[in-house]
Structure formats: C-alpha cells, structure tokens
N, C-alpha and C positions, 0 to 999 in steps of 0.2 A: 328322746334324742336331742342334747342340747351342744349348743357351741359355744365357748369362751370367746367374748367381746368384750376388752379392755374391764375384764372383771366381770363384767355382767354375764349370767348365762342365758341362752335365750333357747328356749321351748322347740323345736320345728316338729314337734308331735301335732301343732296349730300349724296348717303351710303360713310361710309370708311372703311379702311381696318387698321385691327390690325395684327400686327406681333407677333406672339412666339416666346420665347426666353424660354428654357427650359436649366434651369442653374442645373439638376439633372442627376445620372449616370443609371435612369431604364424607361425614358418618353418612349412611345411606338415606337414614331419614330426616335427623335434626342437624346436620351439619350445617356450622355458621350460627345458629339458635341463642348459642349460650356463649358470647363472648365479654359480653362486661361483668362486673361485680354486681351489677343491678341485676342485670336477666339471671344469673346464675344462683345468686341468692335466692328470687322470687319463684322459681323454678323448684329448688331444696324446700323451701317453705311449702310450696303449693303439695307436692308430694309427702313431705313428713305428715299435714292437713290431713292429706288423703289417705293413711294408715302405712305409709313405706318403713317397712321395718332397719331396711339399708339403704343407702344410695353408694350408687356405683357409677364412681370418676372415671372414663377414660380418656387421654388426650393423644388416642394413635387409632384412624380407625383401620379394622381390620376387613372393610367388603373387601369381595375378591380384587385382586389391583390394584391395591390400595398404595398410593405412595409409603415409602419406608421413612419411618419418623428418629432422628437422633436421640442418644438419651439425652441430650442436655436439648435439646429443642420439646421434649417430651416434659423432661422436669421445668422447664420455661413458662410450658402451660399447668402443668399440673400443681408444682408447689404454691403457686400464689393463690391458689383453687379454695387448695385442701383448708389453708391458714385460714381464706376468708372463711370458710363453712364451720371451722371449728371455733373459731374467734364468736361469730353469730349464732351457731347454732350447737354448743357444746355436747350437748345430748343426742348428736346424730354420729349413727355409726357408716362410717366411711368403708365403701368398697374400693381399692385401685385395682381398674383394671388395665394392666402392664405387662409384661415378656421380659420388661431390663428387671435384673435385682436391685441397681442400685436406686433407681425411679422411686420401687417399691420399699425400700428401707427408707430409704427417704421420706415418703408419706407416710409410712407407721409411726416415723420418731418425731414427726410435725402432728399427730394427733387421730393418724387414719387404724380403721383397724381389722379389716380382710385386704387380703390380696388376692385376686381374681386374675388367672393366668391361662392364656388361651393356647397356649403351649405346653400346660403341665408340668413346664419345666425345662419344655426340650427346647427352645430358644437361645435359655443364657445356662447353660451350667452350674453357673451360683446361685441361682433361683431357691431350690432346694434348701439348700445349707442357710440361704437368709431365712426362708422363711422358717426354719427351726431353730435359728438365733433367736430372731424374733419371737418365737411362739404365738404365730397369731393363725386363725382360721386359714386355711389353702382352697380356693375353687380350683379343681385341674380339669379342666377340657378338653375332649379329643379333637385334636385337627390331625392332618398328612402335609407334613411339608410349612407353609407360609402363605400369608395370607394373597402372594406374589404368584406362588405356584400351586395352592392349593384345589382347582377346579382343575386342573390335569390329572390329580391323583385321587378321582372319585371312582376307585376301583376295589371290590372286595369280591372276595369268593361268598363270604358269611358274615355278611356288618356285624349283626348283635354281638355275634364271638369272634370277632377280629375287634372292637369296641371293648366288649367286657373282656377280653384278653390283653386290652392295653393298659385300662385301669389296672387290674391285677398286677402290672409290672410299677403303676406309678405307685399303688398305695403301700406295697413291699416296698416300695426306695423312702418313701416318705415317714414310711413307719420305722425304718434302719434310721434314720435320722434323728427321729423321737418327736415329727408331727404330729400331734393331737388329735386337733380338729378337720379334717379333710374335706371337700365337699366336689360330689362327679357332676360333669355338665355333658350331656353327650354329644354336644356341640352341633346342634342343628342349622345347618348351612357351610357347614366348615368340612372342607373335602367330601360333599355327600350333595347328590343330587334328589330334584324334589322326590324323586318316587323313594329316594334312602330315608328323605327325613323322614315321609308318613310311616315309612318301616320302623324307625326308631320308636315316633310317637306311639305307634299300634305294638311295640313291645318293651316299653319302659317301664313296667311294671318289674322287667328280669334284671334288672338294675336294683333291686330292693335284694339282692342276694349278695352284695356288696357290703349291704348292713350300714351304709354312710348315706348322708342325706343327699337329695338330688336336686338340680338345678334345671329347668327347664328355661331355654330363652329363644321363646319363639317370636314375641311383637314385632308385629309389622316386617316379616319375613317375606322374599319373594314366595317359600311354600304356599304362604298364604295370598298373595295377589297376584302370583304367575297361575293359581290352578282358578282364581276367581277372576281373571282378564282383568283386574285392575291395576291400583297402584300401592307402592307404600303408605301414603297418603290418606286412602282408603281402604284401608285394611284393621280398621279395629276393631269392627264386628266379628270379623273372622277370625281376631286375635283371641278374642275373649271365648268364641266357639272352641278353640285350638288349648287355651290355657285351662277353660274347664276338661279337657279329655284328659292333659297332663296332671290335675291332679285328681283324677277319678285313678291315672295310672300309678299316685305313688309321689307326686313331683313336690319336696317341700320348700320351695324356692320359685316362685316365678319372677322371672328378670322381665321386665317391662317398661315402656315407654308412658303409659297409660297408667298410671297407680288406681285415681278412682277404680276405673270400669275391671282390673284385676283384683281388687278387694271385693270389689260387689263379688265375680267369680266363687271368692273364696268364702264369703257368707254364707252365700248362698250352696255353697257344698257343703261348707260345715251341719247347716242350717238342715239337709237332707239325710250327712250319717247320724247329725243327734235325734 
C-alpha cells in the first residue's frame, strides 16, 4: 500500500509516523510553542532526527471551542511556515492540516504535499475538486458538525457503522472525482465521547475493509489523561500504550506529538511480527 508524495512513493506496509507541528496560539497541548522561524524550524529538525516520515502544519486548532480561524488569518500563519520548512528543509514531506481549500492549494503550490482535512470535505465544498486538481494524498476524518458544535453531537445508534457508513460516502465522492490516494482517520475525539473513542480503538481493525491506509491520532488525547486523572502534559506514556494497540489494530499512520517514543512503538512492533 503506497501513496504518491510529490513523486516519491512511499511504503505504508512499514507503519509511519507523522509529527505535529501546531503553528497556533490555543492547540490543546503545544499551543504558543512554535511561533518563531527558530522554534519552528528546530522543532521539524528534531522530528525528521527522530524518524518523522511527514510533518503536519496546522494553523487553526480544532479542541472542542475552539475559536474560528479566517482563511487569510489561517494563510497568515501557515504560508510563511510552509516556505521556511521547504526553503531549509527540502526533503520533508509537508502535511496541511486545513478545512479551507484555498489555505490548502496554497501550501501544495508553495511546496507542501498532503492535505489533511478534518472535515472530509464537508467544511468547504471546493475541498474535494482542489484536491483532485491537485492530485495530492487526501486524509478525510470523521467529525459531526464543527469543531464549535461538535461535543453536542456525540450521538450514535452504531459508531463503527455510522463511521464506516460515512467513509463509504466520502471515498465514492472522492473516487468520482479521480482521488488517488485517500487516507481514513476515524477521528478520535471529534464528535465521540471517551467511552466511543476506546470503542473505535477496540474496533479499528474493521477499518482495514476499506482497503485504504489509516490514520490513528491519539497523542496526548484527553482519552488518555481524563481515564488516567492526569493531564495533557502527562500523558505520553499512555500515548505510546494507546499507539502501540493502534497499530496491533492495523493503524498505518500514527499522528503524534512525540516522534522519538512513536518510532520506538513502531520498532518495536515491527521487531515482534518479523
């Protein structure tokens, strides 16, 4: 199972591991972290170091309540980002993660080359249609609603198949379009309460019937510090606990805050099915 990045293909029959890079002043965890050329750079550096196969830009966060970010206040942060990391760091493969289509054409044609969409699409409309202009990798996530209203609509009769029922509508739209590369994130925390996420995690294996690669992004989730009475802060043990189950289930993509201690993860799984 491979994906087209700016030509290169890349493998995800090896899981890999994606780094965050959250270039906003209210992210749940690193918010304010990464605001100069310096931290931001040292930050890409230290991750690529530590086996990041992508890093993934967002400059809007999405915790529940989040204020709503403009596109041009969006591209404000994100295009001066993209330049510096491609300018220093040519050989890294850029995630944006955005809901505007225009944000997101905008980093691909400055040198970025996934688009990670926590809407799927259902945000902007044009989403879709850019990204199969573009022809670049799609991650589509399930949420209900925005990230404004999305903890009021943690209601399902059957998550797994209310979930895998929504995928199946996006990768029909995606695939009429003539998307390529698709990638499903089942979006843990996003409209789903803690006892939905462990449901998810305890059945993401049935996500491999979709036949497209998956995305797990659990680091430093309240899943994980609300059921361990901590904090964000402290929660990377539990993360790595939480990231090794995802890819015992199947997960070829772990989104992570933490690269080192998710590569160890992923060693150390490989290292058990070889």
């Amino acid at each position: 199972m491979t994906i087209n990045c700016k030509g290169q293909l890349i493998d995800l029959s090896t899981p890999k591991v994606m780094g965050i890079l959250n270039v906003t002043p209210d992210s749940f965890y690193d918010g304010g972290r990464y605001v100069s050329d310096k931290s931001i750079l040292a930050q890409v550096e230290k991750m690529m170091v530590e086996g990041a196969s992508f890093i993934d830009i967002g400059g809007q966060s999405s915790k529940p309540n989040a204020a709503f970010v403009s596109v041009d206040e969006e591209l404000s942060r994100m295009v001066p980002v993209v330049d510096a990391i491609v300018k220093n760091f040519p050989q890294a493969l850029l995630s944006i993660d955005t809901f505007h289509s225009k944000v997101a054409a905008t980093c691909i044609e400055n040198g970025a080359a996934i688009i990670n969409d926590i809407s799927a699409g259902s945000l902007d409309p044009n989403m879709m249609e850019t990204v199969a202009r573009l022809q670049v990798p799609f991650i589509m996530m399930h949420m209900k609603g925005t990230p404004q209203t999305m903890k009021q609509l943690a209601h399902y009769e059957d998550l797994v198949k209310e979930v895998m029922f929504y995928f199946s509508q996006k990768v029909f739209q995606a695939r009429q379009l003539g998307i390529n590369d698709l990638i499903v994130d089942p979006g843990f925390g996003f409209a789903k309460t803690i006892a939905h996420n462990f449901e998810l995690l305890q059945k993401l294996e049935l996500f491999q019937l979709l036949e497209l690669p998956v995305l797990a992004g659990i680091s430093r989730k309240s899943m994980i510090y609300k059921t361990l009475e901590t904090s964000a802060e402290h929660a990377l043990n539990g993360t790595s606990v939480l990231n090794t189950l995802a890819l015992a289930k199947g997960a070829s993509i772990l989104r992570v805050h933490d690269v080192k201690e998710a590569m160890e993860c992923v060693t150390l799984w490989e290292a058990m099915q070889s």
